[in-house]
CHARMM internal coordinates of N, CA and C (Angstrom, degrees):
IC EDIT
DIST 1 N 1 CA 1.4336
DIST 1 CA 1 C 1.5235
ANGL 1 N 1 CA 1 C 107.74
DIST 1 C 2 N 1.4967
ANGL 1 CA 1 C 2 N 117.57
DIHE 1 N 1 CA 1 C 2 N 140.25
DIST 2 N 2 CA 1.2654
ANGL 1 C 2 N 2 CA 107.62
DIHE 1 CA 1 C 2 N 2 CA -171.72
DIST 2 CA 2 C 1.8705
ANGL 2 N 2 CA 2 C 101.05
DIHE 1 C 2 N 2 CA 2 C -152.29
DIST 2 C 3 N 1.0336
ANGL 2 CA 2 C 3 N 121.87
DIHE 2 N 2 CA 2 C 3 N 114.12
DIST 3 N 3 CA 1.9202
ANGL 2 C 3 N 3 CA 143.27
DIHE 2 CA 2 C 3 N 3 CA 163.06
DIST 3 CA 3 C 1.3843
ANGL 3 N 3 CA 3 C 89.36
DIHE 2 C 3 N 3 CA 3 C -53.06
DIST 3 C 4 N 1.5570
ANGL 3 CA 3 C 4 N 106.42
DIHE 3 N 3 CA 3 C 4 N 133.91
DIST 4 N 4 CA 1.5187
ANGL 3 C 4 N 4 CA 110.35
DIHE 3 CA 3 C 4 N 4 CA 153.81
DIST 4 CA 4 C 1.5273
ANGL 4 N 4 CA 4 C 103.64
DIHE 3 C 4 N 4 CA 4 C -142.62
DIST 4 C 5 N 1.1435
ANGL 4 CA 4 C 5 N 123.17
DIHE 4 N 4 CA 4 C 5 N 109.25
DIST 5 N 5 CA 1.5503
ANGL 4 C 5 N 5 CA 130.23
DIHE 4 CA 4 C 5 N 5 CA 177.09
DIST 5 CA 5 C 1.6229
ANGL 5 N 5 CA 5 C 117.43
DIHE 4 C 5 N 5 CA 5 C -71.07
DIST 5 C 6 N 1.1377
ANGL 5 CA 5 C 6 N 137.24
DIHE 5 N 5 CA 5 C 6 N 104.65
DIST 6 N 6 CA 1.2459
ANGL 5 C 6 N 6 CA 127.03
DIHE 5 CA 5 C 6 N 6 CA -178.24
DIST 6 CA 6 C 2.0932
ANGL 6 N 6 CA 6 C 109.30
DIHE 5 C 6 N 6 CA 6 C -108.38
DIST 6 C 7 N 1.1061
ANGL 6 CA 6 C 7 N 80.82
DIHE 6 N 6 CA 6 C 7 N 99.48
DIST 7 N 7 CA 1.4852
ANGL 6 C 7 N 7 CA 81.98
DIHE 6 CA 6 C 7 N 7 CA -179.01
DIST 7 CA 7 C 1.6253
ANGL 7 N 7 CA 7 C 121.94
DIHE 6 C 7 N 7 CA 7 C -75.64
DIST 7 C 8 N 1.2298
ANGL 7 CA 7 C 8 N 118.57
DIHE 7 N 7 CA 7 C 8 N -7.46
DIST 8 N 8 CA 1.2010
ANGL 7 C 8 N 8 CA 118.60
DIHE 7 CA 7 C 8 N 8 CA 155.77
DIST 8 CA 8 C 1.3684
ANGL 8 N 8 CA 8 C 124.28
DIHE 7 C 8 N 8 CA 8 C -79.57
DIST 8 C 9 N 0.8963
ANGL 8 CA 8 C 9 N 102.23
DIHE 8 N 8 CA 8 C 9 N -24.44
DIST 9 N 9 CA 1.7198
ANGL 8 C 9 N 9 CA 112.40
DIHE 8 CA 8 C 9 N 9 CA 177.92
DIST 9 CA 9 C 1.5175
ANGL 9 N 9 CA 9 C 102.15
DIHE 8 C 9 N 9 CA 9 C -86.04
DIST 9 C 10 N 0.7757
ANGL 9 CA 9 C 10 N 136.54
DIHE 9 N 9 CA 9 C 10 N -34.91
DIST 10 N 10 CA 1.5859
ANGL 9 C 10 N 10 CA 137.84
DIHE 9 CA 9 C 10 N 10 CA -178.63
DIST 10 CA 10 C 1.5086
ANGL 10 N 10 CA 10 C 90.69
DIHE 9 C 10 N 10 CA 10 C 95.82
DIST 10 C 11 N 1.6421
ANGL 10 CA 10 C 11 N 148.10
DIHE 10 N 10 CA 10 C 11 N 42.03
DIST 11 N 11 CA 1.1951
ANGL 10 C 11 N 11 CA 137.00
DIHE 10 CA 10 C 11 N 11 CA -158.30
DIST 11 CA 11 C 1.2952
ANGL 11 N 11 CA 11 C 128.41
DIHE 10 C 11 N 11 CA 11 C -133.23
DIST 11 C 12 N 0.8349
ANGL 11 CA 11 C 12 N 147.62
DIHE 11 N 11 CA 11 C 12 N 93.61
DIST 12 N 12 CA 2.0287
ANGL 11 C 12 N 12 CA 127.89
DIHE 11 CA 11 C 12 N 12 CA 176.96
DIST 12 CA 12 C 1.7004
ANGL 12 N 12 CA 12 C 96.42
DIHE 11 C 12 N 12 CA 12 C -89.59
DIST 12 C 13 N 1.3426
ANGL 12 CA 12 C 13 N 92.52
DIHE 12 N 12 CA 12 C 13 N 138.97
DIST 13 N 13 CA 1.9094
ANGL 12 C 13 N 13 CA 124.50
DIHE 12 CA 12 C 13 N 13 CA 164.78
DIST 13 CA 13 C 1.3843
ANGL 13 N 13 CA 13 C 96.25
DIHE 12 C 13 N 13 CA 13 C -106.19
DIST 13 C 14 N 1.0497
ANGL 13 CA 13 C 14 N 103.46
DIHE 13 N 13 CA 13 C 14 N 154.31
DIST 14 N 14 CA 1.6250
ANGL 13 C 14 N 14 CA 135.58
DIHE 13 CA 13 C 14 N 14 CA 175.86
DIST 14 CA 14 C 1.7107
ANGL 14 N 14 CA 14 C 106.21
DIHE 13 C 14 N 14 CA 14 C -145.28
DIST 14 C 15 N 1.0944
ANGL 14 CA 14 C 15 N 127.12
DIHE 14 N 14 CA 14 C 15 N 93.75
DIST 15 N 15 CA 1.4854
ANGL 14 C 15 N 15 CA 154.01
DIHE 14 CA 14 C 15 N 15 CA -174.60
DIST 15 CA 15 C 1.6260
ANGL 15 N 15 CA 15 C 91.19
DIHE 14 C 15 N 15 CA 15 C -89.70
DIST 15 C 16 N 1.4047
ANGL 15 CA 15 C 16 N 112.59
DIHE 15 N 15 CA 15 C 16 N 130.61
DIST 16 N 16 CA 1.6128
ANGL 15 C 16 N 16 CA 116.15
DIHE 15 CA 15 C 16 N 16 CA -135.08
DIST 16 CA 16 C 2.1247
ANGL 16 N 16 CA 16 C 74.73
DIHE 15 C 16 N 16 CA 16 C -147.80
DIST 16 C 17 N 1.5365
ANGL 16 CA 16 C 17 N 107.43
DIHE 16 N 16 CA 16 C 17 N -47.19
DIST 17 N 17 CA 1.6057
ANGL 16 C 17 N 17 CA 113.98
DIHE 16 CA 16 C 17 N 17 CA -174.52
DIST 17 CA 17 C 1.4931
ANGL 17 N 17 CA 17 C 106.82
DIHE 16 C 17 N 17 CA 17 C -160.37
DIST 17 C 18 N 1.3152
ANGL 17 CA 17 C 18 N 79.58
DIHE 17 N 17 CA 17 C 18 N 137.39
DIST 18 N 18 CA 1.7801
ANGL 17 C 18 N 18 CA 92.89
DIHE 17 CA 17 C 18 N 18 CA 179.87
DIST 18 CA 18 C 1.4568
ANGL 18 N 18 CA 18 C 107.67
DIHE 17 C 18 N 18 CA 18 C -75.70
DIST 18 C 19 N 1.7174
ANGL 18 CA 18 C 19 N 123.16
DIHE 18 N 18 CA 18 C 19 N -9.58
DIST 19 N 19 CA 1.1888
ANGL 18 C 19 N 19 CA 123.25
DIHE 18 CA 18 C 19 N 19 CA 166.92
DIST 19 CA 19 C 1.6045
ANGL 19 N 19 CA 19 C 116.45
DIHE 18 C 19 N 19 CA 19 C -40.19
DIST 19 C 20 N 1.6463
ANGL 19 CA 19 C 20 N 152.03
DIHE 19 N 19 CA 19 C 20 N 134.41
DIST 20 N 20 CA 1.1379
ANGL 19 C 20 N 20 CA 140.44
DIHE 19 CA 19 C 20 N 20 CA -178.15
DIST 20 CA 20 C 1.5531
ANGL 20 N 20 CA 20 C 111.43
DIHE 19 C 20 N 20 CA 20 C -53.65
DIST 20 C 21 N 1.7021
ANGL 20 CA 20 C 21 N 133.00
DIHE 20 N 20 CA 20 C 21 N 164.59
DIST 21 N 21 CA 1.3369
ANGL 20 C 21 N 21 CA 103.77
DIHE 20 CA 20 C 21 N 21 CA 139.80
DIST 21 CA 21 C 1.4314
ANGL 21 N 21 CA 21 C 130.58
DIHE 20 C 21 N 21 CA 21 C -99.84
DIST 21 C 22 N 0.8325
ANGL 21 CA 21 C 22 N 123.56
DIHE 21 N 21 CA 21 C 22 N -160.89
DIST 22 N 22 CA 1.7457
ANGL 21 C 22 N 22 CA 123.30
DIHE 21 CA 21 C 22 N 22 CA 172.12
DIST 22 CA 22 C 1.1961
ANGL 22 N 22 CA 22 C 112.99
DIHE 21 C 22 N 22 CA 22 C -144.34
DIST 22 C 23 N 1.5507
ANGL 22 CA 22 C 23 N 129.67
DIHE 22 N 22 CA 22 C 23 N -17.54
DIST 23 N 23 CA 1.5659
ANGL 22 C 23 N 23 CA 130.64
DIHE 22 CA 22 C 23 N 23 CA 142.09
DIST 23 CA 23 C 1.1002
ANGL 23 N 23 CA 23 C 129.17
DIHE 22 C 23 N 23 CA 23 C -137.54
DIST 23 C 24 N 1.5919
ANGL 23 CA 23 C 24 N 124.44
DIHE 23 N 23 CA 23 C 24 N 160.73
DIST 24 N 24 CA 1.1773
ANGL 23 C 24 N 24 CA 134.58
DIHE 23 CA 23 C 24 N 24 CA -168.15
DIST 24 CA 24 C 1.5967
ANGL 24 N 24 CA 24 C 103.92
DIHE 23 C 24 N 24 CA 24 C -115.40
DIST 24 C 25 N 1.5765
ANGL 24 CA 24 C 25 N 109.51
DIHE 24 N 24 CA 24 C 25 N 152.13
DIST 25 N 25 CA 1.6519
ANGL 24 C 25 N 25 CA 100.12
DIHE 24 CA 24 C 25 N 25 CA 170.10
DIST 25 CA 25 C 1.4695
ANGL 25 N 25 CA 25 C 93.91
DIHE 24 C 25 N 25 CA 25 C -151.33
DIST 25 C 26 N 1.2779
ANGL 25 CA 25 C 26 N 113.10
DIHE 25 N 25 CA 25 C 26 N 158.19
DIST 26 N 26 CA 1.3335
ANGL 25 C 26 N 26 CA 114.87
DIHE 25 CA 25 C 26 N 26 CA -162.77
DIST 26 CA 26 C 1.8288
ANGL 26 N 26 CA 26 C 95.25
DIHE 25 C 26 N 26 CA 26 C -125.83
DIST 26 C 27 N 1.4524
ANGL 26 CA 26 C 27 N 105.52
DIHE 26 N 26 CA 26 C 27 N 98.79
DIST 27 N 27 CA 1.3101
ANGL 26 C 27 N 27 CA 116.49
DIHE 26 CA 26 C 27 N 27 CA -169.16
DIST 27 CA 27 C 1.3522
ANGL 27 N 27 CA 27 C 109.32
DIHE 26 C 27 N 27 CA 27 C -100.71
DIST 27 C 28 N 1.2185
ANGL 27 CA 27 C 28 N 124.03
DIHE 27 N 27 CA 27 C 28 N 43.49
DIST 28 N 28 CA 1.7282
ANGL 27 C 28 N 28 CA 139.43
DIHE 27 CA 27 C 28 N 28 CA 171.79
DIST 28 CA 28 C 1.1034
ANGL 28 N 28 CA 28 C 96.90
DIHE 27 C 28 N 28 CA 28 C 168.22
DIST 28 C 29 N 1.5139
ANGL 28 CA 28 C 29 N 136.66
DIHE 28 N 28 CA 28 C 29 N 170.18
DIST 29 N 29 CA 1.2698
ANGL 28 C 29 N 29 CA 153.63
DIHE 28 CA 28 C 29 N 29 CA 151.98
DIST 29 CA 29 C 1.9657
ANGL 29 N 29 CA 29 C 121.93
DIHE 28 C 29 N 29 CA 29 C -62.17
DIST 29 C 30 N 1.4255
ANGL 29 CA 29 C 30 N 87.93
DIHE 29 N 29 CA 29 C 30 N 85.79
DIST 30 N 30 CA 1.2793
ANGL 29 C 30 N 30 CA 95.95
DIHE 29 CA 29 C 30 N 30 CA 166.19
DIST 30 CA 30 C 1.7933
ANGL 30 N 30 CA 30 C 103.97
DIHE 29 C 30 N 30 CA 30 C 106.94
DIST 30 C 31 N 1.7746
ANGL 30 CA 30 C 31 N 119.06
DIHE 30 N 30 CA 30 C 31 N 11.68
DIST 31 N 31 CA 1.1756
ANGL 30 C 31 N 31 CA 149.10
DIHE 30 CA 30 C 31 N 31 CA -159.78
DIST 31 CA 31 C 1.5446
ANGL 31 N 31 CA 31 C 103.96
DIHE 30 C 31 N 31 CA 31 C -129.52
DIST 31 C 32 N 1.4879
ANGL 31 CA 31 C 32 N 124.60
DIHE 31 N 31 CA 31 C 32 N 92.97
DIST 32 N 32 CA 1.4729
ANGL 31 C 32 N 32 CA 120.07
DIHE 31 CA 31 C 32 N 32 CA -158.28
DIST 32 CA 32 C 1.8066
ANGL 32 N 32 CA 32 C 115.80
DIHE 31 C 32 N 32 CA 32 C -131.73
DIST 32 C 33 N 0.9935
ANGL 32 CA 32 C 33 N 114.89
DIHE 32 N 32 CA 32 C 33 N 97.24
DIST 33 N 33 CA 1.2348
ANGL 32 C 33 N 33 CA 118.75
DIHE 32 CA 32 C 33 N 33 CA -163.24
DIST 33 CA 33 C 1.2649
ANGL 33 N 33 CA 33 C 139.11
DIHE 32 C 33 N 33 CA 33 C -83.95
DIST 33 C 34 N 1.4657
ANGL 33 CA 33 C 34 N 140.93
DIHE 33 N 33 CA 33 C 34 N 106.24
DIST 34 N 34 CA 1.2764
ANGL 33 C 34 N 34 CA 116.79
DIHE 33 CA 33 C 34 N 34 CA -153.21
DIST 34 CA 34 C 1.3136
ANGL 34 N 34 CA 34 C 123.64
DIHE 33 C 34 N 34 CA 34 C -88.91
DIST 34 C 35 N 1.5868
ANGL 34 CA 34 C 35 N 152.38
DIHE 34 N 34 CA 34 C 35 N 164.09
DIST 35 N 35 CA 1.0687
ANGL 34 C 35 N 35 CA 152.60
DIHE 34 CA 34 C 35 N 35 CA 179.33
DIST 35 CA 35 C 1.5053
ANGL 35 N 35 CA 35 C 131.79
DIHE 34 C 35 N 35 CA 35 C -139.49
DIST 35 C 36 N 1.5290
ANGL 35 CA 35 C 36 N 114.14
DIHE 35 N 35 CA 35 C 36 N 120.81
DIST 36 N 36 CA 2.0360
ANGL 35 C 36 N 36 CA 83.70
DIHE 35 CA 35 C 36 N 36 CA -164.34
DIST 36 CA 36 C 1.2868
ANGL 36 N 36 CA 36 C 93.94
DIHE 35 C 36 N 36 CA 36 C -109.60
DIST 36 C 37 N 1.6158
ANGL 36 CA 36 C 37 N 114.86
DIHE 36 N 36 CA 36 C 37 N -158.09
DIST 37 N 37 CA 1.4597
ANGL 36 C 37 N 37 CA 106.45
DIHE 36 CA 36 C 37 N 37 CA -148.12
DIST 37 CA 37 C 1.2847
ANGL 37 N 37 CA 37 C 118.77
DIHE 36 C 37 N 37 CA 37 C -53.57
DIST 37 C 38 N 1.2263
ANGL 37 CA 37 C 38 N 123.79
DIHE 37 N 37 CA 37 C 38 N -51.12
DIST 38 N 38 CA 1.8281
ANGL 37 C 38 N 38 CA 145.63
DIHE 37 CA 37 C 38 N 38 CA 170.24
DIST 38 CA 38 C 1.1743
ANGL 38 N 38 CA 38 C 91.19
DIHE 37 C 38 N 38 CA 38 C -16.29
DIST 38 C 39 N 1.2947
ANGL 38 CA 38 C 39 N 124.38
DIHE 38 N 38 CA 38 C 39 N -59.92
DIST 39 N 39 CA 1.6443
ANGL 38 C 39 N 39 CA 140.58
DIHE 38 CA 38 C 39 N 39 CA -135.95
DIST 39 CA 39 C 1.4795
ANGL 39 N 39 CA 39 C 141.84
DIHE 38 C 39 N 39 CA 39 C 81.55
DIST 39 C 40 N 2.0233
ANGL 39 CA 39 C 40 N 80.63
DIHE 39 N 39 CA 39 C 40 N 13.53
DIST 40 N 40 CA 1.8753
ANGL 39 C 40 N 40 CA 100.11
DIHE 39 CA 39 C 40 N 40 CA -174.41
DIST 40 CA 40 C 2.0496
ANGL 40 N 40 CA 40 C 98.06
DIHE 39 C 40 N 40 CA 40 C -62.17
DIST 40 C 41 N 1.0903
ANGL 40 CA 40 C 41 N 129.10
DIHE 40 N 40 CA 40 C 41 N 166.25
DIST 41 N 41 CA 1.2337
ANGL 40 C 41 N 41 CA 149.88
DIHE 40 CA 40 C 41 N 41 CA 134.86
DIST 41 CA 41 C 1.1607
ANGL 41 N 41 CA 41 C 121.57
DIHE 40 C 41 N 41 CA 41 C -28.38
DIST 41 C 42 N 1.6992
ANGL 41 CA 41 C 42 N 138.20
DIHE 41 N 41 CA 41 C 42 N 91.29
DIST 42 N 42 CA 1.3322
ANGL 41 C 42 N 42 CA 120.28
DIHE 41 CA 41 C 42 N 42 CA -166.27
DIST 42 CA 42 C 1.5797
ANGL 42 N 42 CA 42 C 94.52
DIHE 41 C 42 N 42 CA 42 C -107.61
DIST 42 C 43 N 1.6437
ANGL 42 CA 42 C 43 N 137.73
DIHE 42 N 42 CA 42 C 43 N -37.74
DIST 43 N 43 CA 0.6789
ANGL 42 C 43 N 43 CA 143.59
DIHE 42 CA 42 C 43 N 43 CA -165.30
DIST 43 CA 43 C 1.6914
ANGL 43 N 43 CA 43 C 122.44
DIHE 42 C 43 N 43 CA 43 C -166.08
DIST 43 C 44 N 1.7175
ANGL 43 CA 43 C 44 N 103.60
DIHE 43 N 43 CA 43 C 44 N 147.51
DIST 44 N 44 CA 1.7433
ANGL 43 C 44 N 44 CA 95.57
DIHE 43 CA 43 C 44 N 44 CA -176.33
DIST 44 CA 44 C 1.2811
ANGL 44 N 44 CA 44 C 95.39
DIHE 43 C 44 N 44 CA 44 C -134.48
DIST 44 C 45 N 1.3528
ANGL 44 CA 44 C 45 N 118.43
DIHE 44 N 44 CA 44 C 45 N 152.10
DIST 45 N 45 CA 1.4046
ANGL 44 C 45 N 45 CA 135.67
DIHE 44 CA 44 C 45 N 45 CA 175.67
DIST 45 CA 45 C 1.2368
ANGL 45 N 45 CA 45 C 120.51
DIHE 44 C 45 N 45 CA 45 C -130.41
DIST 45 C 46 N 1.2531
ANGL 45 CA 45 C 46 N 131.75
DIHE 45 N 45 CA 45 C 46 N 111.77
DIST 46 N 46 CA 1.2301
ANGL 45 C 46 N 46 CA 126.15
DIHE 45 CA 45 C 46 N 46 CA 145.96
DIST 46 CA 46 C 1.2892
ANGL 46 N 46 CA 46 C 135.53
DIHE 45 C 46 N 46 CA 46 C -79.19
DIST 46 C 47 N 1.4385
ANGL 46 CA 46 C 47 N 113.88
DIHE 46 N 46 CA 46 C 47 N 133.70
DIST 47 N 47 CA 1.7483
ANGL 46 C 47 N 47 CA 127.18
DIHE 46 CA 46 C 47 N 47 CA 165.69
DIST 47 CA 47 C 1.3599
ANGL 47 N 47 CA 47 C 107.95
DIHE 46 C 47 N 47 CA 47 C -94.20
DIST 47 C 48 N 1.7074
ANGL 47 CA 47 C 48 N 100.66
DIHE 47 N 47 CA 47 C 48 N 162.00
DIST 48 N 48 CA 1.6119
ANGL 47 C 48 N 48 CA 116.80
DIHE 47 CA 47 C 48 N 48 CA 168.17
DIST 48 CA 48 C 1.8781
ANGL 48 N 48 CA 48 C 96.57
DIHE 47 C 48 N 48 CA 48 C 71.28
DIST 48 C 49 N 1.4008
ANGL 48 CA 48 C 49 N 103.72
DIHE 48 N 48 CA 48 C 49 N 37.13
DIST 49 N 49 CA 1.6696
ANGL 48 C 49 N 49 CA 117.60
DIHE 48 CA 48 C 49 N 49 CA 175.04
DIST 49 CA 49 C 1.5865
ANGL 49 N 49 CA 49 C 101.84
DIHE 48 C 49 N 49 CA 49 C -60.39
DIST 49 C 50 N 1.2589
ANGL 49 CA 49 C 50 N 104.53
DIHE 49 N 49 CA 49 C 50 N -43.57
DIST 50 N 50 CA 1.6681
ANGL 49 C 50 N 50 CA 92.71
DIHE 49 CA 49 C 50 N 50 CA 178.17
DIST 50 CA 50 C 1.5177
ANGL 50 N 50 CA 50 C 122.61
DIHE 49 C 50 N 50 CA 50 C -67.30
DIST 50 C 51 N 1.1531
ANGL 50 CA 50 C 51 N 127.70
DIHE 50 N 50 CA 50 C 51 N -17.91
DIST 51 N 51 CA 1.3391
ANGL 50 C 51 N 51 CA 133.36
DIHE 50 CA 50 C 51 N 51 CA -151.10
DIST 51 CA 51 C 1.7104
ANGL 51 N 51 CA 51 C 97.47
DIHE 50 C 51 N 51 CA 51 C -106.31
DIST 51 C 52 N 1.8082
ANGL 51 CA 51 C 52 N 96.94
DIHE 51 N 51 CA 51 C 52 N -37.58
DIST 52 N 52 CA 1.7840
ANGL 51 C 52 N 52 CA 88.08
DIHE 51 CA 51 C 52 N 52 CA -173.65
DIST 52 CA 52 C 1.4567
ANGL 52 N 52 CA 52 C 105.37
DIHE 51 C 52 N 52 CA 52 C -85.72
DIST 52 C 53 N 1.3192
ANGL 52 CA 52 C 53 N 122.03
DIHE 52 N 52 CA 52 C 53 N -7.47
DIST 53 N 53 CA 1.5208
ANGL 52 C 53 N 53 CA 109.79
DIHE 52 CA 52 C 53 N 53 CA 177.24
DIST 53 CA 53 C 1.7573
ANGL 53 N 53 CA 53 C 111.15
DIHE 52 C 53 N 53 CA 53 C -145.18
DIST 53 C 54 N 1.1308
ANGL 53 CA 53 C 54 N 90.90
DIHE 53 N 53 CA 53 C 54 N 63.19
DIST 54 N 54 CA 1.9238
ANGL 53 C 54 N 54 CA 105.96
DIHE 53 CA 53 C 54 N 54 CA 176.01
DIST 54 CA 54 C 1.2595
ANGL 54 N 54 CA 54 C 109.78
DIHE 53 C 54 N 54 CA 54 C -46.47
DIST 54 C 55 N 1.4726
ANGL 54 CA 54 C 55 N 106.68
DIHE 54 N 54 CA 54 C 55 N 148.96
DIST 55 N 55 CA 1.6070
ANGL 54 C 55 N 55 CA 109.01
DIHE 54 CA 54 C 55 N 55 CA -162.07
DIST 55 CA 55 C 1.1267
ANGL 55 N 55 CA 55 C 135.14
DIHE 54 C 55 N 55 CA 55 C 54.35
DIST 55 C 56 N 1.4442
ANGL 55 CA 55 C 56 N 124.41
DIHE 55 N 55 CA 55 C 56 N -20.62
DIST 56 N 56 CA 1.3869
ANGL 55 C 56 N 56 CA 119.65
DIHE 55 CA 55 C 56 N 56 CA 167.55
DIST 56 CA 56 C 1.4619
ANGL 56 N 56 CA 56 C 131.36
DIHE 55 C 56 N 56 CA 56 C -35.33
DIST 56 C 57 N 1.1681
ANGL 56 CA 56 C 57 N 130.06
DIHE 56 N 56 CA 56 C 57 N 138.89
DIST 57 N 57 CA 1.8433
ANGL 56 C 57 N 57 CA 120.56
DIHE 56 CA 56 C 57 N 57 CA 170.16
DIST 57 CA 57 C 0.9958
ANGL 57 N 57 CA 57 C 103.58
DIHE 56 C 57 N 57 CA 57 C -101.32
DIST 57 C 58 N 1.5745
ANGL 57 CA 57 C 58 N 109.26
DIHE 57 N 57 CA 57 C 58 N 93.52
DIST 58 N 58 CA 1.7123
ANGL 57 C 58 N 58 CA 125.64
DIHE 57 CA 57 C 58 N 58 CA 155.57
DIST 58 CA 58 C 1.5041
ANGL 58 N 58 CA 58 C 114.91
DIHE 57 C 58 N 58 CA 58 C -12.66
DIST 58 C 59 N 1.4068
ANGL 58 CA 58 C 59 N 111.87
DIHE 58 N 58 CA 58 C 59 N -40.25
DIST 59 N 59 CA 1.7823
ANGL 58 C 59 N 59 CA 92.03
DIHE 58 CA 58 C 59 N 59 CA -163.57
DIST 59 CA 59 C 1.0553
ANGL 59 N 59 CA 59 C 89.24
DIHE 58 C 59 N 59 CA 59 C -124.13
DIST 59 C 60 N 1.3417
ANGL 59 CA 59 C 60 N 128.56
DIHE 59 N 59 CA 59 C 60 N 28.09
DIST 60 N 60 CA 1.4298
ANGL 59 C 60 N 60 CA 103.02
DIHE 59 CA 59 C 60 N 60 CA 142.62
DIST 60 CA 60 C 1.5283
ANGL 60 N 60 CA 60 C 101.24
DIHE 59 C 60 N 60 CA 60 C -130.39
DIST 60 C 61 N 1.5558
ANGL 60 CA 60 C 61 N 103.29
DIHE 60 N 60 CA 60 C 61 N 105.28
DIST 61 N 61 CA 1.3474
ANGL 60 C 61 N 61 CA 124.85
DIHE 60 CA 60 C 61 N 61 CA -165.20
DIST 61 CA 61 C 1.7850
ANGL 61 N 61 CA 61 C 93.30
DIHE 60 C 61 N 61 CA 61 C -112.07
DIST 61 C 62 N 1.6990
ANGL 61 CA 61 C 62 N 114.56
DIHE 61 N 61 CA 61 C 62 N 143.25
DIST 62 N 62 CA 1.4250
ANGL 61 C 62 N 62 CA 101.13
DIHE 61 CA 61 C 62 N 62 CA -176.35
DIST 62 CA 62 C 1.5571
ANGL 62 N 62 CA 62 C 96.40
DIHE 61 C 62 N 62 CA 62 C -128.51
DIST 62 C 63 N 1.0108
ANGL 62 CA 62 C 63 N 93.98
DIHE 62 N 62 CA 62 C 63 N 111.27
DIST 63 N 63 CA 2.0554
ANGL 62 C 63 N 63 CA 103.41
DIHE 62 CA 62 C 63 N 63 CA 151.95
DIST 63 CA 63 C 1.4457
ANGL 63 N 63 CA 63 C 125.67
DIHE 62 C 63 N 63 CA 63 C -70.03
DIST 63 C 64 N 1.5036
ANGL 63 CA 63 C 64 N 106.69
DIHE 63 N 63 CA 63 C 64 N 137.15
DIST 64 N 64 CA 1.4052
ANGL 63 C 64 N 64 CA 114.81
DIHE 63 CA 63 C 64 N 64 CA -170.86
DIST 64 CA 64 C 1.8405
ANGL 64 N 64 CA 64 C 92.97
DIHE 63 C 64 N 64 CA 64 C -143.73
DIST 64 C 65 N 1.2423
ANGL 64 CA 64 C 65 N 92.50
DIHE 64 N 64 CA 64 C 65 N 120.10
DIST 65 N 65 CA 1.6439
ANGL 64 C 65 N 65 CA 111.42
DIHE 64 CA 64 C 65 N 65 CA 132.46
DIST 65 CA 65 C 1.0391
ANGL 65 N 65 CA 65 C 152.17
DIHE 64 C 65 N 65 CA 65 C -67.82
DIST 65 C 66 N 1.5236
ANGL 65 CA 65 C 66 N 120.66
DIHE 65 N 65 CA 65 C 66 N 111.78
DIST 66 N 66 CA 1.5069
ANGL 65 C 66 N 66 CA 133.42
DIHE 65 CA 65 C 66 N 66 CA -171.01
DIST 66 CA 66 C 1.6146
ANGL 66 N 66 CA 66 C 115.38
DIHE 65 C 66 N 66 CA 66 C -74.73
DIST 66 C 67 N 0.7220
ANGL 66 CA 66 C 67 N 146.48
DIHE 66 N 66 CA 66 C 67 N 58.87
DIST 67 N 67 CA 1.6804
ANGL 66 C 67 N 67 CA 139.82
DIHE 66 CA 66 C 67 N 67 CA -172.53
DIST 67 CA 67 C 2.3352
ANGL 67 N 67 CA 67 C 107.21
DIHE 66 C 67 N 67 CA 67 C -25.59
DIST 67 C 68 N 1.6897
ANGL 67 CA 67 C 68 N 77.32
DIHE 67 N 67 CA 67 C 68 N 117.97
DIST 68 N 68 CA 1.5691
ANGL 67 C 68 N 68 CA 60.94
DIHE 67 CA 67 C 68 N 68 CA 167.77
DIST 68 CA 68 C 1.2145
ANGL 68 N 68 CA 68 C 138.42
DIHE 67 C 68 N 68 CA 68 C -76.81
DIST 68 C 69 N 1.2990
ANGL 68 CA 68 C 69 N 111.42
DIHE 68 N 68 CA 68 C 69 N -176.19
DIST 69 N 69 CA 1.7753
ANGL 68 C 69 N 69 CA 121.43
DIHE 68 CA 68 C 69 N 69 CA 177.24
DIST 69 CA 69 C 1.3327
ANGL 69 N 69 CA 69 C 125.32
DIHE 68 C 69 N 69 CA 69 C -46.57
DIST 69 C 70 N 1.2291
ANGL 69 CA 69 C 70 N 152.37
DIHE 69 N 69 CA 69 C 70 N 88.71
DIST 70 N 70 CA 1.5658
ANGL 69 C 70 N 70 CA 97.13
DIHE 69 CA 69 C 70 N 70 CA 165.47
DIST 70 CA 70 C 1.2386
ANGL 70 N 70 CA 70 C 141.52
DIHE 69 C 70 N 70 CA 70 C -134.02
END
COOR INIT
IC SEED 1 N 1 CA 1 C
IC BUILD
């Protein structure tokens, strides 16, 4: 799994599989999802990064682990 922040783009990727995709669908406005042949989830991107989370500090982005169920 791999974050890629593009601040010129106004964008974050979330790289989900290095598998290619072969389509995209845009399942919210500005919320774009990728899909390869299967139709598994290879990757999601959001645009308009500045707008949905103002003020935020991009690089300091925090990951958290959920412990599963069991």
């Amino acid at each position: 799994m791999k974050l890629k922040v593009d601040r010129q783009a106004d964008a974050l990727y979330l790289t989900l599989s290095q598998v290619p995709a072969s389509r995209s669908e845009e399942v919210s406005p500005g919320i774009i999802v990728d899909f390869d042949v299967q139709d598994h989830v290879v990757g999601i991107e959001m645009l308009y990064l500045s707008k949905r989370a103002p003020g935020t500090e991009i690089q300091r982005l925090l990951f958290e682990s959920v412990p599963e169920a069991v």
